[in-house]
C-alpha positions, 0 to 999 in steps of 0.5 A: 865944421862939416861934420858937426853940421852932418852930426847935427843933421844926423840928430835932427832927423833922429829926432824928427823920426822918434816924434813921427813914431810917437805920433802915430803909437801914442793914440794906440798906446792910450786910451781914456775911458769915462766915469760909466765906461769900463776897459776890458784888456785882452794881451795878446788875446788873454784876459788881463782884467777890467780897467778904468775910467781914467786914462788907460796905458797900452802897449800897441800891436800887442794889448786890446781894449774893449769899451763897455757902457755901464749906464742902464740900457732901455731896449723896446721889445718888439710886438710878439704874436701870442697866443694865450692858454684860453686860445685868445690871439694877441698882440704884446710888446714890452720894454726891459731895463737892464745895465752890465755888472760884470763887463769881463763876463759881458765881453768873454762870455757872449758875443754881443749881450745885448742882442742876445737880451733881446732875443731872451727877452723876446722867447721870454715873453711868448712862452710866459703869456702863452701860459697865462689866460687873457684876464690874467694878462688884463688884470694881474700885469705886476705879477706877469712884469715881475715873472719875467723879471725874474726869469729873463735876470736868471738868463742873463746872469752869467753875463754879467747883466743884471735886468732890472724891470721888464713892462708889459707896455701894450696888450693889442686885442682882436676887435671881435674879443673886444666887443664879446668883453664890452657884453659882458662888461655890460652884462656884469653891471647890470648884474650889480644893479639888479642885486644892490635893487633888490638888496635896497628892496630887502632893507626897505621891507625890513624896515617897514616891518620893523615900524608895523611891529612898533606901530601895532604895540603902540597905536598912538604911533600911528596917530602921530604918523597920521598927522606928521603927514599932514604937516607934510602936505601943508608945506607944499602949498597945494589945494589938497584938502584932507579930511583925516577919518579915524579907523575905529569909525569904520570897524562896526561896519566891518564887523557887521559885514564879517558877520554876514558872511559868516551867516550866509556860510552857515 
């Protein structure tokens, strides 16, 4: 009876051991990865490929797993000191869009991708603005936004990260350029003014001499413009009282005072 008791012992303690041991090798022996979360296993430091999402099997002391986030990261670029081809001083910052497509190349290939995003993003974004004027950076932002898309992705494609959007967000202009672009935004819509007046000038004058053609082939017109205006002035309501004098009264005495003249010149 003693020895089945020490055996039995024996066996208790053999198994009360092993549950220790998977106790404590069983949460480095698994790992379980989300549906946006990829594994990348190192075997005694070689590559052995991308797992998951889903439960992961390891053999501790000898794998390592890396956890990287397939979501899209959105990362604020931070206010950079530019100077602009036309020598304009400003202040830009941005905000890039990107996710990581290959995370062996993300894991393997740079130490930490997204830090070296920012800096790419952030040299980028000097060097580009720096070789554009101040009303290109005002006026054409999708093209500078798609410039640095591009560049910044190309950089980052051995990575494996793909960059999706960068924004120019904000353009902080020193208060002396503000005022000089508010003169001549002034000066540009006075400009417009002046032209669509003497544009309406030139139109007004081409039609009146349209009408004295027309009048001059039809005298009557004249007439009926004559009392067209009377009608005019009668609306109104007012004391105005015309008396209507043909011209053809009024052409003797012009013709005997242009025969004068004419007599006093000889």
């Amino acid at each position: 009876m003693e020895a089945i008791a020490g055996l039995l012992f024996n066996l208790a303690s053999v198994i009360i051991a092993a549950v220790v041991i998977l106790t404590m090798i069983l949460p480095s022996a698994v790992r379980i990865l989300k549906e946006y979360e990829r594994g990348v296993m190192f075997r005694l430091g070689r590559l052995q490929g991308v797992k998951g999402p889903g439960i992961i099997l390891m053999i501790p002391l000898v794998d390592r797993i890396v956890r990287v986030d397939l979501r899209t990261v959105t990362m604020d670029v931070p206010p950079q000191e530019v100077i602009t081809r036309d020598n304009v001083p400003v202040k830009v910052n941005a905000v890039v869009y990107f996710r990581v497509m290959d995370p062996a190349n993300a894991v393997v290939q740079v130490e930490n991708f997204v830090a070296a995003t920012s800096l790419i993003a952030q040299t980028t974004l000097r060097s580009i603005l720096g070789q554009s004027d101040l009303d290109e950076l005002l006026a054409q932002r999708e093209k500078i936004n798609a410039l640095l898309q591009k560049i910044i992705d190309e950089q980052t494609d051995p990575w494996g990260v793909k960059v999706s959007i960068v924004e120019v967000k904000d353009v902080e202009i020193p208060q002396g350029m503000q005022r000089a672009m508010a003169r001549q935004a002034e000066a540009e819509r006075e400009r417009r003014a002046k032209v669509i007046n003497a544009e309406g000038e030139f139109q007004a004058a081409e039609k009146l001499g349209m009408a004295a053609d027309i009048i001059g082939r039809k005298p009557a017109a004249l007439q009926l413009r004559f009392l067209q205006s009377l009608v005019d002035v009668a609306a109104e309501r007012n004391s105005t009282i015309i008396f209507p004098v043909p011209i053809d009264l009024l052409r003797p005495f012009v013709r005997a005072y242009e025969e004068g003249e004419s007599k006093d010149k000889g």
